[in-house]
Residue, then its C-alpha position, 0 to 999 in steps of 0.5 A: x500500500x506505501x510502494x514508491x518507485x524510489x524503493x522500487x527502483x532501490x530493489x533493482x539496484x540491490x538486486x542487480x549488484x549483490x545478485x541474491x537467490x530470487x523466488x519467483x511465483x504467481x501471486x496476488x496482490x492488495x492493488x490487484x486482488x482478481x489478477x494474477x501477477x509474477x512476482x520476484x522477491x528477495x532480501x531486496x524486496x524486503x528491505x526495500x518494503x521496511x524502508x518504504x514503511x519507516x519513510x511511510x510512517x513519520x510521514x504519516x505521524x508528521x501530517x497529523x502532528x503538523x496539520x492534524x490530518x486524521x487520515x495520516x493519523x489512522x494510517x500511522x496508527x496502522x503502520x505501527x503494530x509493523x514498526x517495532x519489528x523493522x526498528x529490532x532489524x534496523x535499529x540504527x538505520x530506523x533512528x537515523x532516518x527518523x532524527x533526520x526527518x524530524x530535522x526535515x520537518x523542523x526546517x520546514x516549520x521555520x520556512x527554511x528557504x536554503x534549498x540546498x539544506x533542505x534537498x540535502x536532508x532528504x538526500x542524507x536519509x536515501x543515502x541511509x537507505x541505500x547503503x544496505x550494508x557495510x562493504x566496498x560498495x558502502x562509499x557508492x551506494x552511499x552518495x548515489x542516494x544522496x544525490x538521488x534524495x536530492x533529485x527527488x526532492x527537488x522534483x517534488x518541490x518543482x512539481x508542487x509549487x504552483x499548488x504550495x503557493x495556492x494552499x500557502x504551504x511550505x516549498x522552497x521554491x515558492x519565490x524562485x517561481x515567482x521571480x525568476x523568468x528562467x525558472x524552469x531551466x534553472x531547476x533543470x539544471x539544478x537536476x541535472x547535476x543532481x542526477x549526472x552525480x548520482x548516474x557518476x556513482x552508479x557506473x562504478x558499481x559492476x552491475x550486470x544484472x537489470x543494469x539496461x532498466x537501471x540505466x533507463x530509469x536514470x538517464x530517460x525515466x526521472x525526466x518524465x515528471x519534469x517534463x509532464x510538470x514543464x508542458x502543462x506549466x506553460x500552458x498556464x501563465x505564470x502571471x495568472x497563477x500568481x495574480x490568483x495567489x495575491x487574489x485569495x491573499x488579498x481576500x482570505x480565501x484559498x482558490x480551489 
């Protein structure tokens, strides 16, 4: 029910490096109950769902605490009963991914508007997560997520902030939009690096295994968002959105 294609794509990378023993089967699944599907499960698989379950968790305890969602309340809750077993397997991984996010959160609640720092936060908990275990590949693994975190924080504020602006929520990138005409290439490029670095790291590593899909993903695949994001952007200009935004603040009124 919490599958991200962030730990989607960590379980290739894993698999494709360390090369476990991996089950094949016909299974069912939540999404998909009446279908029948192939299903391929490993050490990764398992490590990559208690990871996406801790990321799921404090996101979950993090809305209800902020902004008093019940639904993230509920969903904590259920989460819960999970949690004690994936904090006795990865007692140190769970502290430091949750003392991060609550860092995370914090700079949020104080309109921290260093983009940098905050897209360098969430790069540090995939970095976490990535490095599975201590070994040679530890260094690589390690910097990959960081920059992969990046990028994907990045996207995400790229992606939500015309609709941050219209809540009034937090993002970064909110006065950038605003101002900066060349907005979206500045971004683009910023991705890029993020990227290019994290593309850097993952050719050292001697993948063999699903390295085709790897590349796919890295080099093609990540630019989907920016790209659907980009186009539908600028069929809307940027002038109305903010004339809207001054418009609701103007009259204390959110626009739907």
């Amino acid at each position: 029910m919490t599958l991200s294609f962030d730990m989607t794509f960590l379980i290739v990378l894993l698999t494709g490096l360390y090369e476990p023993e991996t089950t094949l089967e016909t299974v069912s699944c939540i999404a998909h109950p009446l279908e029948k599907h192939q299903a391929r499960t490993n050490i990764f698989t398992d490590y990559a769902a208690a990871m996406n379950l801790v990321l799921s968790y404090y996101k979950c305890k993090d809305d209800w605490h902020d902004e008093g969602h019940r639904k993230s309340y509920l969903a904590a809750r259920v989460l819960h009963s999970k949690m004690t077993a994936v904090k006795n397997q990865f007692p140190e991984k769970v502290s430091r991914i949750a003392a991060t996010l609550k860092k995370l959160s914090f700079y949020e609640q104080e309109q921290e508007m260093n983009l940098d720092k905050m897209a360098g936060l969430f790069g540090d908990i995939m970095a976490e997560i990535f490095a599975y275990r201590k070994d040679e590949w530890e260094i690589s693994l390690r910097k990959a997520g960081f920059f992969l975190g990046k990028f994907i924080y990045l996207m995400d504020a790229y992606e939500d902030v015309e609709k941050d602006i219209k809540s009034g929520s937090y993002n970064p990138l909110k006065t950038a939009f605003q101002t900066d005409d060349d907005f979206a290439e500045n971004c683009k490029q910023l991705l890029t690096l993020m990227i290019a670095e994290c593309s850097r790291e993952f050719e050292k590593l001697p993948i063999l295994l699903h390295a085709d899909i790897l590349r796919n993903i890295l080099y093609s695949g990540v630019w989907c968002r920016y790209t659907a994001v980009t186009a539908k952007r600028n069929e809307v200009p940027k002038s109305q959105i903010n004339a809207e935004n001054i418009s609701a603040e103007t009259t204390g009124e959110k626009q739907p």
